[in-house]
Each structure stands twice: as C-alpha cells, then as structure tokens.
N, C-alpha and C positions, 0 to 999 in steps of 0.2 A: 555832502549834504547841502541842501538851498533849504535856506529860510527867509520868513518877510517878516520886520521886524515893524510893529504898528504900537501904539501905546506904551512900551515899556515893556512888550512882550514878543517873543521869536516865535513864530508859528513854522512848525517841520510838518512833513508828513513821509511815512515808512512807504516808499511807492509799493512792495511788494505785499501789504496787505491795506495801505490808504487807511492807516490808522493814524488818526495826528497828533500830535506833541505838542505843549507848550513849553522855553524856556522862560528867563530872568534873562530881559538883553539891560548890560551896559550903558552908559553913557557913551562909551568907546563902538557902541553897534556892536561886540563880543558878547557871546550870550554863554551863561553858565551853565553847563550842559552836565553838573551835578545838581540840579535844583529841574530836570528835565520831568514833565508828568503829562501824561495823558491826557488830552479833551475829552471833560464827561459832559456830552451833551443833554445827559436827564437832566444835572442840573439847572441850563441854560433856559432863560426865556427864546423866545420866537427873533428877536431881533438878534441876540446873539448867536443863535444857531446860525441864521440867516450868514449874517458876519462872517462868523466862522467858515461856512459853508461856501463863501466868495473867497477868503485867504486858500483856501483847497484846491477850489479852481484854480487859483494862478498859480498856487504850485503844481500840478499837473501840467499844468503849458508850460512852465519851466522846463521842467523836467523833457517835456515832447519838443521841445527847441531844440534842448541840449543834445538829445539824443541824435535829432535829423542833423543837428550841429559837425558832430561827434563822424556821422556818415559820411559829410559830403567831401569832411579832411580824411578820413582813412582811404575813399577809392582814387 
C-alpha cells in the first residue's frame, strides 16, 4: 500500500476502485490503520477537494512507476 503523509494525515487510495482513505499518521510516519476512513468529499470545501484531489494524483503515479518499475526488473 503507498501513502503520502501531509499534515498529520496518511492519504491511500484503493487503486482498484480509486476510492481514497484517510489514516492517523505518527510522529514516527506509521499510520494507524485501525482509525482508517474514507474521504467524503460532500463534506469538503472547493479547496480541499482540490487538495485532496492532487494527493490522488500522485498516488496514481506512484502506483504507474511502481508498476513500469516492477516490469523492467521481471523481463
């Protein structure tokens, strides 16, 4: 699992449905992953959607790194 830890908070995303999670990170960057809950974005204002909506992106290219990563050591 990759996460990006900004303010006090772990941001995941479920690549197979791009559903994203926030945890409780640490002092230690360990994020407690029984305090795990889902981003409701009706909540959020415009700027934190926005926010949000960038932390997504770069997990997504995480993820599309690792993968091509993952490629170039298997052939």
């Amino acid at each position: 699992m990759f996460y990006i830890v900004t303010g006090g908070t772990a941001y995941a995303m479920d690549h197979s449905t791009d559903i994203m999670y926030g945890m409780t990170c640490f002092d230690d960057n360990t994020v407690d992953v029984d305090d795990c809950f889902e981003i409701n974005y009706d909540s959020m204002d415009d700027e934190e959607r926005e926010y949000v909506a960038h932390v997504a992106y770069h997990l997504q290219q995480i993820a599309k790194l690792t993968e091509e990563h993952r490629e170039v050591f298997v052939k």
